[in-house]
KEKOLNU-296443 format. One record per atom (N, C-alpha, C): residue number from 1; atom name; x, y, z. Coordinates in Angstrom, 3 decimals, always signed. Example, Ala and Ser with C-alpha at 12.3 -4.5 7.8 and 13.67 -1.06 7.14 Angstrom:
// KEKOLNU-296443
{pt 1; N; {+13.190; -5.690; +7.800}}
{pt 1; CA; {+12.300; -4.500; +7.800}}
{pt 1; C; {+13.200; -3.300; +7.800}}
{pt 2; N; {+12.850; -2.250; +7.080}}
{pt 2; CA; {+13.670; -1.060; +7.140}}
{pt 2; C; {+12.900; +0.030; +7.870}}
// end
This chain:
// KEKOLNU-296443
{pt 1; N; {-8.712; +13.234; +16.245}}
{pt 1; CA; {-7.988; +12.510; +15.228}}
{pt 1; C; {-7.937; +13.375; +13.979}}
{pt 2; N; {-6.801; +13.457; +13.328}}
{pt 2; CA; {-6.718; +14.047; +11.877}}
{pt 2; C; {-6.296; +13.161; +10.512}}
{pt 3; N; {-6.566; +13.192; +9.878}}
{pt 3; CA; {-5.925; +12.650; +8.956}}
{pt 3; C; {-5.842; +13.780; +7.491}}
{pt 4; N; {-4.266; +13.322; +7.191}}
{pt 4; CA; {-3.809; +14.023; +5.790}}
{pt 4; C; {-3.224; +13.370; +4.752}}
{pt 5; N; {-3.451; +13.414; +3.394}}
{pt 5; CA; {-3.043; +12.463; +2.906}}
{pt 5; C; {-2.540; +13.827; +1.822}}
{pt 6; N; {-1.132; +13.562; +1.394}}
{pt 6; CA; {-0.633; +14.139; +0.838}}
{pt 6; C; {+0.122; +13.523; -0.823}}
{pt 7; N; {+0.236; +14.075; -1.428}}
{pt 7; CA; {+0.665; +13.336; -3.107}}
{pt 7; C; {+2.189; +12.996; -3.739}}
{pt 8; N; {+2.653; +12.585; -4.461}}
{pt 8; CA; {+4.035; +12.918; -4.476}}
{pt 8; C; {+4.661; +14.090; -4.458}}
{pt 9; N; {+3.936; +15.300; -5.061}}
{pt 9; CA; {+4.302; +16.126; -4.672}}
{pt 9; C; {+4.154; +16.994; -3.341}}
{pt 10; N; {+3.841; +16.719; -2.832}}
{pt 10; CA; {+3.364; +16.697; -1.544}}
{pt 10; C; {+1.738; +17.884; -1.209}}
{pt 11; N; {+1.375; +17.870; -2.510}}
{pt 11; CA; {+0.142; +18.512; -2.461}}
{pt 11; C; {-1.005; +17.617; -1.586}}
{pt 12; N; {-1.474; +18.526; -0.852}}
{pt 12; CA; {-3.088; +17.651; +0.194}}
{pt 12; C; {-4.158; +17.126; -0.742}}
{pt 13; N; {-4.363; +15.953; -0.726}}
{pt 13; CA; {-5.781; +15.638; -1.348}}
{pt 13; C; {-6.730; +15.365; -0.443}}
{pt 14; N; {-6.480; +15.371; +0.785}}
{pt 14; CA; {-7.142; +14.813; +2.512}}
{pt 14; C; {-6.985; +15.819; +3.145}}
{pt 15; N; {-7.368; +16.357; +3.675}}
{pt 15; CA; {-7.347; +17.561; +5.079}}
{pt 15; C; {-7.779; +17.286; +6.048}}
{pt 16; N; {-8.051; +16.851; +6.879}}
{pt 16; CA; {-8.769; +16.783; +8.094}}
{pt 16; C; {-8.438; +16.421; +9.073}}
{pt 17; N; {-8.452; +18.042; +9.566}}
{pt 17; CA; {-7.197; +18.573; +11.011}}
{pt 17; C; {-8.031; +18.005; +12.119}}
{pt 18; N; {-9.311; +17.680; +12.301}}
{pt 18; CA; {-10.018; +17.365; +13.721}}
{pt 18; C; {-11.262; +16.751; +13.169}}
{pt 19; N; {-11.464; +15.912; +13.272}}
{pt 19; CA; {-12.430; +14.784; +13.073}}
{pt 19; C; {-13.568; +14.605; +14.493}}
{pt 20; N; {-13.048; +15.160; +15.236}}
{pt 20; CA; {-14.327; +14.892; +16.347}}
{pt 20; C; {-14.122; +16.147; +17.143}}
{pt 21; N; {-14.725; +17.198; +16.325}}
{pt 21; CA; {-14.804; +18.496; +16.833}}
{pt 21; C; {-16.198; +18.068; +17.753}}
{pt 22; N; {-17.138; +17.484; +17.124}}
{pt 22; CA; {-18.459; +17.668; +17.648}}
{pt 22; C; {-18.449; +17.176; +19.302}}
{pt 23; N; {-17.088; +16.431; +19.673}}
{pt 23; CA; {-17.132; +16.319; +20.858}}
{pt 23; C; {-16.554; +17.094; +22.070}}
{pt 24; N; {-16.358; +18.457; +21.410}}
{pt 24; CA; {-15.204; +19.232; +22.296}}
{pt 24; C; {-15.970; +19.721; +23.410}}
{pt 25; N; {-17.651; +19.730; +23.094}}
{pt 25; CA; {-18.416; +20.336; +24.786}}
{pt 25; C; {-17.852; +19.244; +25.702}}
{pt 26; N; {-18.758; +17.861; +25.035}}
{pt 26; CA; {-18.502; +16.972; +26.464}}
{pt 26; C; {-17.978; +16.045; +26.283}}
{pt 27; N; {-16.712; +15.936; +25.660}}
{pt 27; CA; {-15.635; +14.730; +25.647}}
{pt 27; C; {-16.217; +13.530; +24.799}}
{pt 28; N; {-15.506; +12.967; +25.119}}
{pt 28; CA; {-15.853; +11.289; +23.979}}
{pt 28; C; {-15.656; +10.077; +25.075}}
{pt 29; N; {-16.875; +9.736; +25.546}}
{pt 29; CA; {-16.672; +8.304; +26.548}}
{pt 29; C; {-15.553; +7.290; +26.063}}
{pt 30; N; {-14.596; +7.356; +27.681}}
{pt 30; CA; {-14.086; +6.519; +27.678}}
{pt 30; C; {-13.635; +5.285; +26.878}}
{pt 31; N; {-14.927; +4.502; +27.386}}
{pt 31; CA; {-15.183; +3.367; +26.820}}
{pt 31; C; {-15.305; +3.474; +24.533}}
{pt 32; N; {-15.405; +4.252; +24.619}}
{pt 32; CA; {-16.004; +4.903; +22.851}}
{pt 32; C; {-14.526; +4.924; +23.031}}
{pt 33; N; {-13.396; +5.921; +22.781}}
{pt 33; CA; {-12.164; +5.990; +23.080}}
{pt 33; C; {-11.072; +5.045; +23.620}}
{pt 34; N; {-11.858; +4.206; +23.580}}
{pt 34; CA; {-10.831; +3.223; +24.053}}
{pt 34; C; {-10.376; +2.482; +22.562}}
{pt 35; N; {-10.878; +1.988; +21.592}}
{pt 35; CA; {-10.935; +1.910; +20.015}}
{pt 35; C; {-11.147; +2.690; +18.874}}
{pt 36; N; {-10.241; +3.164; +18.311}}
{pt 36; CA; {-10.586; +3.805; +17.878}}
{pt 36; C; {-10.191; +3.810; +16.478}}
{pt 37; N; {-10.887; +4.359; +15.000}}
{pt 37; CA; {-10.618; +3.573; +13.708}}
{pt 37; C; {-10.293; +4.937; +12.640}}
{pt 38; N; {-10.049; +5.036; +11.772}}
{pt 38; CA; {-9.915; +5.674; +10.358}}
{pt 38; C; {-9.953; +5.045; +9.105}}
{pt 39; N; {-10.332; +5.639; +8.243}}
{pt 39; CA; {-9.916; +4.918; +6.885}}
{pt 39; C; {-10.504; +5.778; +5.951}}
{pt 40; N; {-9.929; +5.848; +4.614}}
{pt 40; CA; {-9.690; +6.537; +3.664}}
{pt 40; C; {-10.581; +6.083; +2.671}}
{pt 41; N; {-11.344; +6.552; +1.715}}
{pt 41; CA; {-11.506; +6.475; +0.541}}
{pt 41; C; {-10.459; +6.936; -0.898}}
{pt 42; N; {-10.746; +5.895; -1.902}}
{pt 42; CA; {-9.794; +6.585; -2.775}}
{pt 42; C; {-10.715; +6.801; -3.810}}
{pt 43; N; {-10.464; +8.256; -4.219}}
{pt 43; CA; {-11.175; +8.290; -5.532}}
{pt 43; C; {-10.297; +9.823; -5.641}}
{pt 44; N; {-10.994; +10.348; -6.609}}
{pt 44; CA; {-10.570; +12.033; -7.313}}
{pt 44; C; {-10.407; +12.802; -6.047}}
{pt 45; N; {-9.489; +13.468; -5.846}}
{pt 45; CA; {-7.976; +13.808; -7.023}}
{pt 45; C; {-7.217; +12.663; -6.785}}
{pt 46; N; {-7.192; +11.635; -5.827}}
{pt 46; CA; {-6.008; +10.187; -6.346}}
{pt 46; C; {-6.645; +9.323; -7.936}}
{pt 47; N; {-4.962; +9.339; -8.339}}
{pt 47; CA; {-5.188; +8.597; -9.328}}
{pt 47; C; {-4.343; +7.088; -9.180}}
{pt 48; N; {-4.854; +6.364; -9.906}}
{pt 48; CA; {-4.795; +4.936; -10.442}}
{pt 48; C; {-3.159; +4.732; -10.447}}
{pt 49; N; {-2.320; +4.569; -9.695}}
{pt 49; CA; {-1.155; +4.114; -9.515}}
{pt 49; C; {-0.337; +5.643; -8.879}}
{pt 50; N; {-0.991; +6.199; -8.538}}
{pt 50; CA; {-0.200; +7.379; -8.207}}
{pt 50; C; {-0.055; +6.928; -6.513}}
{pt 51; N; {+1.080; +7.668; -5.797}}
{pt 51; CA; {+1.669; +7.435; -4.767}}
{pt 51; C; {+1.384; +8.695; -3.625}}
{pt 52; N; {+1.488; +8.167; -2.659}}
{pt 52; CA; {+0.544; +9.160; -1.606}}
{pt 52; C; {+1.058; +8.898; -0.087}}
{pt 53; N; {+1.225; +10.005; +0.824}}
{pt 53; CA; {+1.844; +9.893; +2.129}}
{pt 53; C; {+0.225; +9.990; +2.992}}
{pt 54; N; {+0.352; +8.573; +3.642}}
{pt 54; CA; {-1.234; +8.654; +4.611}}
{pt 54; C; {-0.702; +9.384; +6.148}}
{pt 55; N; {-1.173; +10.165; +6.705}}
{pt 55; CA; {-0.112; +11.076; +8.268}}
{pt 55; C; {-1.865; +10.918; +9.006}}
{pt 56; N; {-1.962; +10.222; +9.898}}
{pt 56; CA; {-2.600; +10.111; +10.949}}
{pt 56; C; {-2.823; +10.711; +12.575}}
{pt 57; N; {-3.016; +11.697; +13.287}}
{pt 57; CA; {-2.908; +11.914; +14.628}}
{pt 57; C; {-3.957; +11.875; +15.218}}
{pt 58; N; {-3.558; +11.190; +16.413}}
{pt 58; CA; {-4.860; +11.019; +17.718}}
{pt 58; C; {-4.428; +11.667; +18.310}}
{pt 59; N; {-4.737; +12.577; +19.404}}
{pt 59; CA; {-4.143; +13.053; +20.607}}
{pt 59; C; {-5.432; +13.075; +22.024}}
{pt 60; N; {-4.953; +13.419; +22.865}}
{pt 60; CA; {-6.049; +13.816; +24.022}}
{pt 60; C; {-6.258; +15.017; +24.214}}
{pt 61; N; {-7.463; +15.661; +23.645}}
{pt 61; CA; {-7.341; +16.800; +24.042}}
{pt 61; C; {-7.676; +17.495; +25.477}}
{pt 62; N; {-7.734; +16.565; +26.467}}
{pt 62; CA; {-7.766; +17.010; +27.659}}
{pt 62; C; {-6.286; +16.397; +28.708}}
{pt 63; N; {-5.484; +16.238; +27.968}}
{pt 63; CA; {-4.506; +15.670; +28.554}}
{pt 63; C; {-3.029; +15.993; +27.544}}
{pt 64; N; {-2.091; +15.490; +27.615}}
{pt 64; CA; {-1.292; +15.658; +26.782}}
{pt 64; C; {-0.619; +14.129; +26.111}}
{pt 65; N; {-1.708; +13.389; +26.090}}
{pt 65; CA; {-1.121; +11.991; +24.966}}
{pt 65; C; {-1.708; +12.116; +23.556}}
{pt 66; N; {-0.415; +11.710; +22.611}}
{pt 66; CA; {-0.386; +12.015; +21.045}}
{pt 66; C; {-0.098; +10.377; +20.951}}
{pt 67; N; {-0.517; +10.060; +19.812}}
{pt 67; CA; {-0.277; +8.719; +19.000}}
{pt 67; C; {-0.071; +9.976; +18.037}}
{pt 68; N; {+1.068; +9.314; +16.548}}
{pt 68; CA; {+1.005; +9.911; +15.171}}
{pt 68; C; {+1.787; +8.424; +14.337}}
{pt 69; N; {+1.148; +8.496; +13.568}}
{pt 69; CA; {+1.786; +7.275; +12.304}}
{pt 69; C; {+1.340; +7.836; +10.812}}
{pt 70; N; {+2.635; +6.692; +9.976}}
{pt 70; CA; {+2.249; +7.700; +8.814}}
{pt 70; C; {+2.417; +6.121; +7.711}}
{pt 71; N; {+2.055; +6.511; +6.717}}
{pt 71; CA; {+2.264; +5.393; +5.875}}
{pt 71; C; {+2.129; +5.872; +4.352}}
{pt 72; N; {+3.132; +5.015; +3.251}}
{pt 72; CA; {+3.277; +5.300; +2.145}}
{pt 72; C; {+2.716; +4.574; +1.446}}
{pt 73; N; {+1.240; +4.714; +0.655}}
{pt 73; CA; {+0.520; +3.682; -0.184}}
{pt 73; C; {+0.702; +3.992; -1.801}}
{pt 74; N; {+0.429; +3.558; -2.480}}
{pt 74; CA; {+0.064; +3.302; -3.934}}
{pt 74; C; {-1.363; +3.302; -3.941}}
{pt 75; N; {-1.812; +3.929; -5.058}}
{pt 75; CA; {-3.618; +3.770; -5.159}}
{pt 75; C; {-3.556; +2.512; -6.896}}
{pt 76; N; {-4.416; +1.981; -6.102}}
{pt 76; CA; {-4.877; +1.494; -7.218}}
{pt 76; C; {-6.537; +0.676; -7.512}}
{pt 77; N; {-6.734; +0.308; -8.364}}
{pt 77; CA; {-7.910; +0.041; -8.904}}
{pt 77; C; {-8.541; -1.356; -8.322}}
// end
């Protein structure tokens, strides 16, 4: 899973190309993978009404299935 969260200008304040590296020896059970969650904190560098692109990807890395969704939030207080 990655998540990027990018600014109006489309500068990164989020990076994170692979979130479950630690499982690349021996996979991620099934059952663990079958639900699966994200979520963001807001704080510095988002500011207090500023606007932001949330870009999400799951994929399989032993297979070739991608989920990707993206969403446009407002931060606020």
């Amino acid at each position: 899973m990655s998540i990027r969260v990018t600014d109006s200008a489309g500068a990164a304040v989020i990076d994170a190309p692979d979130l479950f590296t630690q499982y690349d020896a021996e996979g991620l059970d099934p059952e663990v993978a079958a639900e699966l969650s994200g979520n963001i904190t807001i704080g510095t560098p988002m500011v207090n009404g500023g606007e932001y692109l949330w870009e999400v990807k799951v994929w399989d890395k032993k297979g070739d299935g991608t989920i990707n969704a993206s969403m446009n939030f407002t931060a606020v207080e």
